[in-house]
N, C-alpha and C positions, 0 to 999 in steps of 0.2 A: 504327430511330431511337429513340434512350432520348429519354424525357421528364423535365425538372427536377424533383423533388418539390416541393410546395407548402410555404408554411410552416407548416401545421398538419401535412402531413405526414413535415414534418421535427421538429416538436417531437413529433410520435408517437416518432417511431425516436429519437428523445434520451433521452425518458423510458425506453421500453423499453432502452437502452444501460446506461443508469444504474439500471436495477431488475436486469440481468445484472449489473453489475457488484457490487451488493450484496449478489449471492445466493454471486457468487465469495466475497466478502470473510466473508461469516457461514459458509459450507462451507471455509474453509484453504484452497482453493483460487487459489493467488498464483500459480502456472508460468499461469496460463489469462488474467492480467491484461493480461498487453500486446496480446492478440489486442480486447480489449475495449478498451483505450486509442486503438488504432488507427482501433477502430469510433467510438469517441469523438469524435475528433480531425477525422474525417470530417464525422461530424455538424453540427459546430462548422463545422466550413468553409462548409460547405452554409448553415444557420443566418447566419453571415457575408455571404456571396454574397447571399442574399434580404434583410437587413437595407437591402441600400444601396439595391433596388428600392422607388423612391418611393413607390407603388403599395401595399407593402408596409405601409412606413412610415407609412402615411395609418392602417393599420388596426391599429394597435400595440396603442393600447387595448383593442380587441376580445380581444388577446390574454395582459394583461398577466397575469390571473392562473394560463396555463401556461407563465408565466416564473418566475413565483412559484415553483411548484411545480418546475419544474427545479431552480432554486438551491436552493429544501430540497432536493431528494434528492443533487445535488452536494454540498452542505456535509454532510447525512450521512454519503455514502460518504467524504469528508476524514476526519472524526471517526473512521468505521472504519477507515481504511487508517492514521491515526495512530497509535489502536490496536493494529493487524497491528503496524507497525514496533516500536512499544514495545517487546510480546512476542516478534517475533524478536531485538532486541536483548536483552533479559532470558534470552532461551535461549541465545543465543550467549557472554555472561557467563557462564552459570554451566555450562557443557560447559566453557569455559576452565578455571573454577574446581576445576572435577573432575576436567579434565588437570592442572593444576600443582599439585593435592595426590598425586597418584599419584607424582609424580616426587618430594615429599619423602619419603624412605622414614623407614619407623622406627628413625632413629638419633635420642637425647637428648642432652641435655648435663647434666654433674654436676650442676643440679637439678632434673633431671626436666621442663626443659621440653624440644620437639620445635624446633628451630632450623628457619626456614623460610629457603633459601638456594636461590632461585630455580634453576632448571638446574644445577643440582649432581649431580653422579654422588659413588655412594658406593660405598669399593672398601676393604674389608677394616675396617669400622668406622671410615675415615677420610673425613671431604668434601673433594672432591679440584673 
């Protein structure tokens, strides 16, 4: 017979969730996140479920400053994972950028500048 965690020991396993998911976020390690989202999300359920327990509710105060500190490390790993995004999109830019210069080959035009023409095949010093 499993036992409900309490709600101290569920804001245990929230913090701990949220200091794995920080450590994924500062190591590049993004294929690892959704397994940690899942544990998240759990959490949160759980955390949920014992909020509506009256019981619970009587003793909030008791708890409010490891609410606190949830939300900091939550809104942290936000900041980080913003971050993460940023930078894959900035990578993903500029690999584009470096495929669609490879495809402009070295043909000029009579003054010397390089004609950029998106997908363009060049076949006997013509853009075709």
């Amino acid at each position: 017979m499993s036992t409900k965690p309490s709600l101290n020991e569920t804001l245990d396993h929230l913090l701990e969730v949220l200091d794995r998911e920080k450590a994924l976020l500062l190591a590049g390690q993004y294929d690892k996140l959704a397994e940690v989202a899942k544990d998240k999300e759990h959490s949160v359920a759980d955390l949920d479920r014992l909020l509506v327990d009256q019981n619970n509710v009587k003793q909030l105060s008791a708890y409010m400053a490891r609410f606190s500190k949830v939300t900091k490390f939550a809104q942290e790993n936000e900041q980080l994972l913003n971050a993460a995004r940023g930078g894959v999109s900035s990578a993903q830019v500029r690999i584009k950028n470096i495929l669609n210069r490879s495809r402009n080959v070295g043909v000029y035009s009579l003054d010397g500048n390089k004609p950029l023409v998106p997908d363009a095949g060049i076949t006997r010093g013509k853009m075709a």
